[in-house]
N, C-alpha and C positions, 0 to 999 in steps of 0.2 A: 504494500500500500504506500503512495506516495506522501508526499510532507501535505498536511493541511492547513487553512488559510492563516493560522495561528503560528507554524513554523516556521524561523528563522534560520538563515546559515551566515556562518561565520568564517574567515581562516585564522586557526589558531595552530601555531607549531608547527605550519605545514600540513596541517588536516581539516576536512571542513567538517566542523562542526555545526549540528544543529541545536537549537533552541527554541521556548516561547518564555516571555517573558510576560509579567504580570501587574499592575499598578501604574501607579505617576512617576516617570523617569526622572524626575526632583528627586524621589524620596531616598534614604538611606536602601541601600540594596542588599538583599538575602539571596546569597548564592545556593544553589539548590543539587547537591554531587549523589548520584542515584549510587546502586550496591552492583553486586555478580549479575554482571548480564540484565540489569533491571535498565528498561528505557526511561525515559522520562516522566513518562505517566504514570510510574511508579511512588510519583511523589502526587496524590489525592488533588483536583483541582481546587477542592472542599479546603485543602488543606492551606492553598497558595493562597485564596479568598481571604483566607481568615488573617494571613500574614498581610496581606494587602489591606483589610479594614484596619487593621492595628500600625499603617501609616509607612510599610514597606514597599520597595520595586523588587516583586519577588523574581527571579530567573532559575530555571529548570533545564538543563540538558541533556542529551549523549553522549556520555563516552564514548571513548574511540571505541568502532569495533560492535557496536552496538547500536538498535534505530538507525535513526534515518543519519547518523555521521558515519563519517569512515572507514571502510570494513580493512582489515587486515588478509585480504585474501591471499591465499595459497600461501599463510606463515603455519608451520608448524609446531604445536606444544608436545611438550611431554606428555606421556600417558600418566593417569594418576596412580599407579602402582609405584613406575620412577618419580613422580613427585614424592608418594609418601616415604618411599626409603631413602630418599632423598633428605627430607625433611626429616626423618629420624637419623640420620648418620650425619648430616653436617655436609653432604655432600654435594659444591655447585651443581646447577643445574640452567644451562642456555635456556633464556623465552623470548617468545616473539618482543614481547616490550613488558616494562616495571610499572609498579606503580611507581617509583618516582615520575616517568615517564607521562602517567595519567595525571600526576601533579604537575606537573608542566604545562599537559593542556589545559587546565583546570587555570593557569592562570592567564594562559592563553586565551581563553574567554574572555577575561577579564580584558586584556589588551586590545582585542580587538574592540569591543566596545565601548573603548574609552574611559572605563571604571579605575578609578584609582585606589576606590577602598567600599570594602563591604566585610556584612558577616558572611560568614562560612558554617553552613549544616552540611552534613554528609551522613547517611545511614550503611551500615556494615560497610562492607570496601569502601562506599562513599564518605565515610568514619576516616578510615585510614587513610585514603587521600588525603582527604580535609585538613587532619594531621600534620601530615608534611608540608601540605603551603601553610598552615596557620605558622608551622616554625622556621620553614626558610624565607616565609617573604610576610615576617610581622609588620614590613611597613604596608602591606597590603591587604593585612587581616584585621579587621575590627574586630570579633570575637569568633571562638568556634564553639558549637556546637555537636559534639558524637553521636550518635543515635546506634544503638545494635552494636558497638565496634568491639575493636580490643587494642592492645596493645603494641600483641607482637610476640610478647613474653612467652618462651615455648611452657605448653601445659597451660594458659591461660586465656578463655575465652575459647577455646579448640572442641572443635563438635567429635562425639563418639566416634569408631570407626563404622557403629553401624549406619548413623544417620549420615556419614561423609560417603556411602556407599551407594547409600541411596540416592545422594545427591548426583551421584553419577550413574545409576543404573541404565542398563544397555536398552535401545528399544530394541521391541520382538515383533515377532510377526502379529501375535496376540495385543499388543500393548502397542500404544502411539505413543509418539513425544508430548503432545498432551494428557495423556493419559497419565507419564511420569512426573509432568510440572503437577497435574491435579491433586499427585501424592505428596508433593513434595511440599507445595502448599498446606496441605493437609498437617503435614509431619511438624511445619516449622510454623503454624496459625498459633493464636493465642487462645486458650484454652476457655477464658473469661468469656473471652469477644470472637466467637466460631461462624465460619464465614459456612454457607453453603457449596459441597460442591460441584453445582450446578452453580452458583454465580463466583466461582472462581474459576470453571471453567469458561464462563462470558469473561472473565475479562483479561484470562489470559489467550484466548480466542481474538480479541479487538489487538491485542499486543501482538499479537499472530501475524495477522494483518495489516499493523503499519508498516512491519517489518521483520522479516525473521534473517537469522545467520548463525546456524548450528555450531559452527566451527570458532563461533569466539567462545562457547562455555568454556570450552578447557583451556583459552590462552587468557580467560581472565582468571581462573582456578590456579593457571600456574604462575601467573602474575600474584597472587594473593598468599600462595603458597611457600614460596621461593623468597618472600622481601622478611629483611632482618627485621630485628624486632627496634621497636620506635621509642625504646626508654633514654637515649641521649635527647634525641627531640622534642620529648613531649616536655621534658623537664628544662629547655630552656624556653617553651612555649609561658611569652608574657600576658597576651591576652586574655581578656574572661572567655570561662571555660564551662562548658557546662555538659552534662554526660547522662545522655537516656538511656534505660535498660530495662528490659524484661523479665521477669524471677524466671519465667519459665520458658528463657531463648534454651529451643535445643540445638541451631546450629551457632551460633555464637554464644555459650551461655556466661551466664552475668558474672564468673568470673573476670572476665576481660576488662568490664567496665570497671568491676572495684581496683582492679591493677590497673587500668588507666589513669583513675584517677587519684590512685598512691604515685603514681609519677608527676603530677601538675601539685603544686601543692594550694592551689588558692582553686580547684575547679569544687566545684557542686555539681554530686551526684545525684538524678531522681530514680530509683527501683520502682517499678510500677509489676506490683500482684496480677496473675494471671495473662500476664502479655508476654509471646513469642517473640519471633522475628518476622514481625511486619509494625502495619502501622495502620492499628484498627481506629476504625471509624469513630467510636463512641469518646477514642482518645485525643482523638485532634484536636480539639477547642482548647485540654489541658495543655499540648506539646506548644501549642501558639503562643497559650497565654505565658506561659515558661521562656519560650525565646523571648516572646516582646519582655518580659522584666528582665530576663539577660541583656538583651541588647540594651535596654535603658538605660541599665545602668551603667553600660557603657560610657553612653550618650554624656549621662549626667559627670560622671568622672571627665569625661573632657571639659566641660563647662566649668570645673569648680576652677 
């Protein structure tokens, strides 16, 4: 499916990225960094609304590799067997691209459209991006915000092997690749806030349809996989900090978040009961209300 009336493109780093952006181009801006393989719509329009009434220019996009920007075609990843013993022995492993890499584009956006400063949200990988530009380019970060993330720290934040297995199960002849997002959805939903699934498979069906590219799962798995851990980084991160998490993420679980936030020492952490790894409906109004008093007080600390 092609880009709609609301889609934008950019070149950032040498890639076109796409975008939409949200509000009054005056306002202070909310960069908006999506997770594994998640496009853009992956951030609720409900959600961007609500940062928009609370006096934001909210912007959402692509990663490389992903939607309607970029695709990395005919690059190679590892198989996630050689990621995991990889990742258990210590042993380099070549990928198409890093996330430092995805933080590059990420400020790359930025550049392109003339932004010299905003906050920064990012959920799971979109977490770890966020990350690294919030600590390599503080003059470009007003605050961050983690949703779902981790740290880095090996043993921390790290999903099962069963549930990392699943994350990668093979289709069959029986089973679609929708059939395995519909599990997968299922496995990593919030427990509190249970989505149906028949309307999680409408809406990863519409995701289907702006745009599909098999072949980035495992080069953003091993982009995710393969990168050090971010405890030099997060600890000279100055900015306010603030850190969402789920009690009951099974693929990033809330270990991650408490070691994230032992490495920042001025961040606030929120644990929210019954929440996985997404970002259920009934909790948006609280995630908004949470940035907008983060960012304020940003705001207000420049003022004094």
């Amino acid at each position: 499916m092609g880009a709609d009336k609301q889609t934008k493109f950019v070149q950032a780093k040498g890639l076109q990225i796409a975008y939409e952006d949200f509000g009054d181009p005056e306002d202070p801006v909310i960069l908006l960094v999506a997770g594994l393989f998640n496009q853009l719509v992956r951030w609720p329009v409900e959600f961007c609304e609500l940062l928009v009434a609370k006096g934001f220019r909210v912007i959402r996009f692509d990663n490389r590799d992903i939607g309607l920007s970029d695709k990395m075609e005919g690059a190679r990843a590892p198989g996630y067997l050689r990621l995991f013993f990889a990742y258990k022995l210590g042993i380099p492993v070549k990928t198409p691209y890093t996330l430092d890499d995805m933080a590059e584009d990420t400020i790359g956006v930025l550049d392109a459209l003339n932004i010299q400063q905003a906050h920064i949200v990012g959920m799971s990988m979109g977490g770890m991006i966020s990350q690294i530009v919030a600590a390599r380019y503080p003059q470009r970060i007003l605050s961050l915000t983690s949703i779902m993330s981790t740290s880095g720290v090996r043993g921390k934040g790290v999903a099962s092997l069963l549930v990392s297995l699943k994350m990668v199960k093979p289709v069959t002849g029986s089973r679609t690749a929708l059939d395995n997002s519909v599990d997968i959805w299922r496995m990593n939903g919030s427990p509190a806030y249970p989505v149906s699934d028949d309307e999680a498979r409408k809406i990863l069906m519409a995701e289907h349809r702006r745009s599909s590219n098999p072949a980035a799962y495992m080069r953003q798995i091993a982009a995710v996989k393969t990168a050090p851990n971010r405890v030099a980084l997060l600890k000279s991160i100055k900015v306010p900090v603030l850190i969402i998490h789920g009690k009951q993420d099974k693929l990033v679980p809330v270990s991650g978040a408490i070691d994230t936030a032992k490495h920042i020492e001025h961040a606030h952490l929120h644990l929210f009961p019954g929440m996985g790894h997404n970002l259920p409906q009934p909790l948006l109004a609280k995630f908004a209300e949470l940035i907008f008093t983060h960012c304020l007080n940003k705001q207000q600390g420049n003022s004094l």
